[in-house]
C-alpha positions in Angstrom: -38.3 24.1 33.8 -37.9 27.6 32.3 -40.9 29.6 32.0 -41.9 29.5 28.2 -39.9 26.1 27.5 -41.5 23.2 26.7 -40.9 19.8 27.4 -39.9 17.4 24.2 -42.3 15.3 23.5 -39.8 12.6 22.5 -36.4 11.4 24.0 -33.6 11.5 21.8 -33.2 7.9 22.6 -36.8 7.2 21.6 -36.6 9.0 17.8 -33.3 7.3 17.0 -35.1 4.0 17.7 -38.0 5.1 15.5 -35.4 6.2 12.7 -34.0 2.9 13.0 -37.4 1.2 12.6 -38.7 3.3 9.9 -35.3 2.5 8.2 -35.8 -0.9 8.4 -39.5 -0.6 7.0 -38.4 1.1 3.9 -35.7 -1.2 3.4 -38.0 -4.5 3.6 -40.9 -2.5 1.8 -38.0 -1.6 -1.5 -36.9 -5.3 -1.7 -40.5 -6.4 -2.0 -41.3 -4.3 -5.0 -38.3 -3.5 -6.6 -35.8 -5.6 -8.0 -32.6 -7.3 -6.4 -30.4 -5.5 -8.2 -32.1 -2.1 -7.6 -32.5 -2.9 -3.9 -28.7 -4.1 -4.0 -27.7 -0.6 -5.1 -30.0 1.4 -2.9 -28.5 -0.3 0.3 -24.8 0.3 -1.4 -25.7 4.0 -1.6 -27.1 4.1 2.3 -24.3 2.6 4.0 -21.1 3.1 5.0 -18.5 2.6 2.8 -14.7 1.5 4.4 -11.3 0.9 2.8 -9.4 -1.7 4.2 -5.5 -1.8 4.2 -3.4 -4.4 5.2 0.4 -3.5 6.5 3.4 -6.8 6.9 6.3 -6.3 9.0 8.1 -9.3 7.8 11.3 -10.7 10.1 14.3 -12.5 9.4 16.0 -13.0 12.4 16.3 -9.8 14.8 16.1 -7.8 11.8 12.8 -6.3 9.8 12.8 -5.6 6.3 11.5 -1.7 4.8 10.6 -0.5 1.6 12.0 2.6 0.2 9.1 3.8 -2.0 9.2 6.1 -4.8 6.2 8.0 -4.1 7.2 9.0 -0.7 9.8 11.4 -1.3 9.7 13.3 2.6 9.1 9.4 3.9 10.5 7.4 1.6 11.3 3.8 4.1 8.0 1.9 5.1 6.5 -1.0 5.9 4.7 -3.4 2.7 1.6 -1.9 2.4 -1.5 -2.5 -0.1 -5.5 -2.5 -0.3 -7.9 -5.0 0.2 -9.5 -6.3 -3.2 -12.6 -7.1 -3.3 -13.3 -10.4 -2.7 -10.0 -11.0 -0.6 -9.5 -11.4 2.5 -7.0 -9.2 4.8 -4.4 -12.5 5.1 -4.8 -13.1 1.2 -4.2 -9.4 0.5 -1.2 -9.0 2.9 0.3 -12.3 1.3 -0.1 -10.9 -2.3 1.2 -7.3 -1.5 4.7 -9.3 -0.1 4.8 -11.2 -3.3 3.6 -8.3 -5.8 6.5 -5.8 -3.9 9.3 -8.3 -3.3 8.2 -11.7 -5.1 8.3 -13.4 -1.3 6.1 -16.0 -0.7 4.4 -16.3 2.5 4.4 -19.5 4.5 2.3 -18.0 7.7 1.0 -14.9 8.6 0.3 -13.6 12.4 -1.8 -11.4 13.2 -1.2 -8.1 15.5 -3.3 -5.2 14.8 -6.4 -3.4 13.5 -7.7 0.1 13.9 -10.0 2.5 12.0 -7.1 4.9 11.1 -9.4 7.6 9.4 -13.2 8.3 9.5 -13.7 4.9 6.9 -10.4 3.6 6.5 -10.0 0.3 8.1 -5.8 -0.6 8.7 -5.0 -4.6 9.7 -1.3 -5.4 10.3 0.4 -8.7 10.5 4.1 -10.1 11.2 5.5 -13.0 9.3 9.0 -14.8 9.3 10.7 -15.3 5.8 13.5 -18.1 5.3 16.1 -16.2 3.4 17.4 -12.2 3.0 15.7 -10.7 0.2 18.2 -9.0 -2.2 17.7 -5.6 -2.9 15.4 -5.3 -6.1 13.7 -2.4 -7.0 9.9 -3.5 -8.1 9.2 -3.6 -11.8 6.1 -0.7 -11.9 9.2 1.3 -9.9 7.4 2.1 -6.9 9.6 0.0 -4.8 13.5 1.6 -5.4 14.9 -0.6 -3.1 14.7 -2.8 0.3 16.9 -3.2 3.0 17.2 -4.9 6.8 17.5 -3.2 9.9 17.2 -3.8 13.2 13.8 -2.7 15.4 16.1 -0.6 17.6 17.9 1.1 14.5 15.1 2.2 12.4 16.4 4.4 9.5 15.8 8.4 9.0 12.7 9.2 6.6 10.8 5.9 7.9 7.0 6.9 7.5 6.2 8.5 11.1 3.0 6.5 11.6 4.7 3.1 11.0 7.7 3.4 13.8 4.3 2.3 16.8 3.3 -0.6 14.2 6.8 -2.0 14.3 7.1 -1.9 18.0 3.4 -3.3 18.2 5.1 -6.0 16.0 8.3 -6.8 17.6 5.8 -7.5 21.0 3.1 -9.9 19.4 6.2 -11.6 18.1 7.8 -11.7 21.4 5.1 -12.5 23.3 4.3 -15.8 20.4 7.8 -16.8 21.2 7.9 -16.9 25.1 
């Protein structure tokens, strides 16, 4: 060692474990003399906080349906998109984001992906099959101005960047459920 360095007295190893204990000490010390709710909120302020999207790719035949979004101008054509609620699970939320943008109801849902896309959001995707070709209707809040079919392998220009690997993520899990 260096002449005028000292030694730590702790590993780093050691004080997170003590951190972690201490942490869990104040946390069963606050829910024994405050109240739920108060002990409710302090843990809700401590912790990590995530936003969880869901994303479809829905099929009919070879071909996958896009959304050409209003809000998107440079990116217009993506994939049916939406938050989690509260309360919801990703397969409910991914069914009522298909209905609330096309009015398609969902008989099955697969799933095919999840990754932690940004520091706290949380992205799960699924493929489903629908029976019929949706007409083109824009949505009635107008953020959907229209939807269309296209193949996997002709993918339109202005399709949102980050959704082109989904799709192809997609078009495997459904291959590989099929074989």
């Amino acid at each position: 060692m260096a002449r005028g360095a000292s030694a730590p007295y702790f590993s780093g190893d050691f004080m997170a474990k003590l951190r972690r204990v201490f942490r869990q000490f104040m946390f069963y010390l606050i829910s024994r003399v405050f109240p739920k709710r108060l002990t409710q909120f302090l843990m809700y302020l401590t912790q990590a906080k995530f936003v969880v999207a869901v994303v479809v790719v829905l099929y009919h035949g070879n071909q996958i349906l896009l959304l050409r979004h209003s809000y998107r101008p440079r990116y217009p054509w993506g994939l049916v998109t939406g938050w989690v609620k509260a309360g919801e699970s990703p397969k409910q939320a991914a069914s009522r984001e298909v209905f609330e943008e096309l009015g398609i109801e969902i008989a099955e849902l697969h799933y095919f992906y999840s990754e932690v896309v940004g520091r706290h959001h949380l992205e799960i995707g699924f493929w489903a099959m629908v029976d019929a070709a949706n007409d083109s209707h824009p949505s009635g809040d107008g953020e959907i101005l229209e939807s269309a079919w296209f193949s996997v392998h002709q993918l339109p220009e202005g399709l949102l960047p980050s959704q082109r690997p989904l799709i192809l993520q997609a078009e495997n899990a459904r291959i590989r459920e099929f074989s």
